[in-house]
C-alpha positions, 0 to 999 in steps of 0.5 A, spaced: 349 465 830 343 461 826 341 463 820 334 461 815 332 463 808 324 463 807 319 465 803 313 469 806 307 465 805 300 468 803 297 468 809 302 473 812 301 478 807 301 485 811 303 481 817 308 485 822 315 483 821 315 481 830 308 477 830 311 473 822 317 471 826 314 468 832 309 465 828 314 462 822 320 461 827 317 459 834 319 466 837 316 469 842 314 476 840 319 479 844 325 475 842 322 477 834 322 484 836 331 483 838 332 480 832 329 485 827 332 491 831 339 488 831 338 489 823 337 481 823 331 480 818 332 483 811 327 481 805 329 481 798 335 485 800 332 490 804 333 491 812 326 491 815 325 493 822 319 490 827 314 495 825 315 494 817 310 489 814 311 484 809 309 482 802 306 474 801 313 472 796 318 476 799 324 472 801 327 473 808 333 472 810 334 471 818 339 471 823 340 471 829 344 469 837 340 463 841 339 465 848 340 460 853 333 458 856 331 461 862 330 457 868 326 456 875 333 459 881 329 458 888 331 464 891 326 465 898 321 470 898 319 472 906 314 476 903 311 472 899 304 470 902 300 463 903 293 465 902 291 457 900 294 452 899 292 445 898 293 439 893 291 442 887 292 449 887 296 454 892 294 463 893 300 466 894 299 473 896 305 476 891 309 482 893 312 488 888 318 486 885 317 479 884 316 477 877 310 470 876 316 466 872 323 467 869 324 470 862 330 473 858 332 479 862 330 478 869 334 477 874 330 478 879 326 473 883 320 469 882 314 467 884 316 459 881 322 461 885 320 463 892 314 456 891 320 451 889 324 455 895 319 454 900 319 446 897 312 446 893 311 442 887 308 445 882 304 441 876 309 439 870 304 442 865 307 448 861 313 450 858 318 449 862 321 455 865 313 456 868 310 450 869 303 450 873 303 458 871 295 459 869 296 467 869 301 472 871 301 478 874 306 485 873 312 484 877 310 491 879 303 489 881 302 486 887 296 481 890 293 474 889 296 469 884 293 462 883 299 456 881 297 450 879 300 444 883 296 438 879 296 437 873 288 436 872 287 443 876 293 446 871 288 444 865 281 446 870 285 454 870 288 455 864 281 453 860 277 457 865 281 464 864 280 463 856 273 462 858 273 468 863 269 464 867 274 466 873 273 472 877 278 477 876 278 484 880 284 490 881 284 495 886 288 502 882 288 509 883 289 513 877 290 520 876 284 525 876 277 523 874 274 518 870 268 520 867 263 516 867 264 515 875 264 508 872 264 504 865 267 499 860 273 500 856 273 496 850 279 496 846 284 492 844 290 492 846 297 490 842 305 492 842 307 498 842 310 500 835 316 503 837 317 502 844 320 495 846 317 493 852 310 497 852 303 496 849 297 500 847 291 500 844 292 498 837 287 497 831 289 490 830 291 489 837 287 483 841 280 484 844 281 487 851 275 490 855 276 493 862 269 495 867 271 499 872 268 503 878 270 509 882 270 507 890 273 514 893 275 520 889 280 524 892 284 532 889 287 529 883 286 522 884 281 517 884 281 509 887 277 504 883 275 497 883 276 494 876 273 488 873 277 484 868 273 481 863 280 479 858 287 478 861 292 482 856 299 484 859 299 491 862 291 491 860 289 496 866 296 501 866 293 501 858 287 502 858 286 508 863 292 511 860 289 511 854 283 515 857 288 519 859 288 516 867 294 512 868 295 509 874 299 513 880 306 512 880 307 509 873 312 513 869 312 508 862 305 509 861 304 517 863 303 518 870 306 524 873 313 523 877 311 529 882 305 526 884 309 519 885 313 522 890 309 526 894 305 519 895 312 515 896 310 511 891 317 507 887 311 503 882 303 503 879 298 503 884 294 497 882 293 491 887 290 483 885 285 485 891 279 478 889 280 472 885 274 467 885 273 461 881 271 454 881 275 449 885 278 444 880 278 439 885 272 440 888 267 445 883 266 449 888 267 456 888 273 458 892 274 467 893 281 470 895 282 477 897 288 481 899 289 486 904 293 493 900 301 493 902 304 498 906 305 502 901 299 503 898 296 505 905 301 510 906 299 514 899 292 513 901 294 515 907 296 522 904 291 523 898 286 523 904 289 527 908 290 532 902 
């Protein structure tokens, strides 16, 4: 058990109690989160859960159980495809079920795994625990991933996606109809108040904006081509349930069980079908497309069928 005493300074006044430990101590948010729900953070006192707010010269009292850090296992992955692979970059075509990195609590496999499994080596550059990682996908989310493999193509791709200058653009199929057929949410996005592995639309959340598109509609549903002008985690599944479509066979954000299973669906229908960006080798511009697994084939299948 490791403990620390600290004053509350002035410029996380109102701060969250999650987001004032990660910023204090290092946390990650999540980790933040564990400690005050284990009743680990009290301010002059006073237990505070993740949600409380703090008070600029409040002392807080902080305790909480290391964790081990999480490490790259190789574990071969046969399903996870090689689109491109050169000396700076590799596109993998990423099945569900397959996490981008390890993290705390996942135990299952990884795209870094499957990559070191397959006697890939990947750039240096990052935190250890998910080295050449430039942007991730959902582990239930399948498609088009880029992994850096040299140090200057790692800095290229993380600069580019702060920039938004990479092309980003999901397949999803959604419940019932959007209307307007097409159109732009705009509307930040951050934790969950109270459910630990959720995210939502939030006043003080970051900036999120998702363009959307209807391709085919059908009874009940819809598929849609969305374009991500940000990269926040979970943004497609919160901002079409917040507009009250969630994605078909998302049960944490709304997504009706019934009509999961009539399609055969185990997982959101959302798909990285396109990723384009300029080579950071080369500069030249380089797209990547991916073709929907069977699963996803299967439930439009059925939906045109209906």
């Amino acid at each position: 058990m490791e403990s620390r005493t600290l004053p509350v300074p002035d410029g996380l006044d109102g701060a969250r109690v999650d987001a004032a430990l990660a910023k204090m101590l290092g946390f990650s948010r999540t980790f933040a989160a564990e400690v005050a729900d284990a009743g680990g953070v009290v301010a002059d006192g006073r237990t505070l859960g993740r949600s409380d707010r703090l008070h600029a010269g409040s002392w807080l009292e902080v305790a909480w159980t290391p964790k081990a850090e999480p490490v790259v296992i190789p574990v071969a992955v046969p399903e996870l495809g090689i689109v491109h692979d050169d000396d700076d970059i590799v596109v993998i075509d990423k099945p569900a079920g397959v996490a981008a990195h390890p993290s705390l609590g996942w135990e299952g496999p990884t795209v870094l795994g499957a990559l070191a499994a397959a006697g890939f080596r990947i750039a240096t550059s990052g935190p250890a625990e998910r080295q050449g990682i430039v942007h991730r996908l959902d582990a239930g989310t399948s498609g088009l991933m880029v992994v850096a493999k040299s140090e200057r193509a790692y800095v290229a791709l993380k600069r580019a996606f702060k920039d938004r200058t990479v092309e980003k653009i999901y397949h999803a199929v959604v419940q019932g109809h959007p209307d307007p057929l097409a159109g732009t949410i705009d509307a930040p996005i951050g934790r969950h108040r109270t459910h630990p592995w959720k995210f939502a639309v939030t006043a003080d959340g970051k900036d999120s904006v998702t363009h959307y598109e209807t391709i085919e509609a059908f009874r009940g549903a819809s598929l849609l081509e969305i374009h991500l002008e940000t990269g926040r985690t979970h943004q497609i599944r919160v901002h079409m349930a917040a507009h009250r479509h969630p994605c078909v066979g998302d049960p944490l954000y709304g997504a009706d069980p019934t009509l999961s299973a009539r399609l055969g669906l185990t997982r959101q229908w959302l798909h990285a079908h396109r990723l384009a960006f300029a080579h950071p080798g080369t500069r030249e511009w380089v797209a990547f497309t991916s073709p929907y697994p069977a699963d996803f084939q299967h439930a439009l299948e059925v939906l045109r069928e209906e």
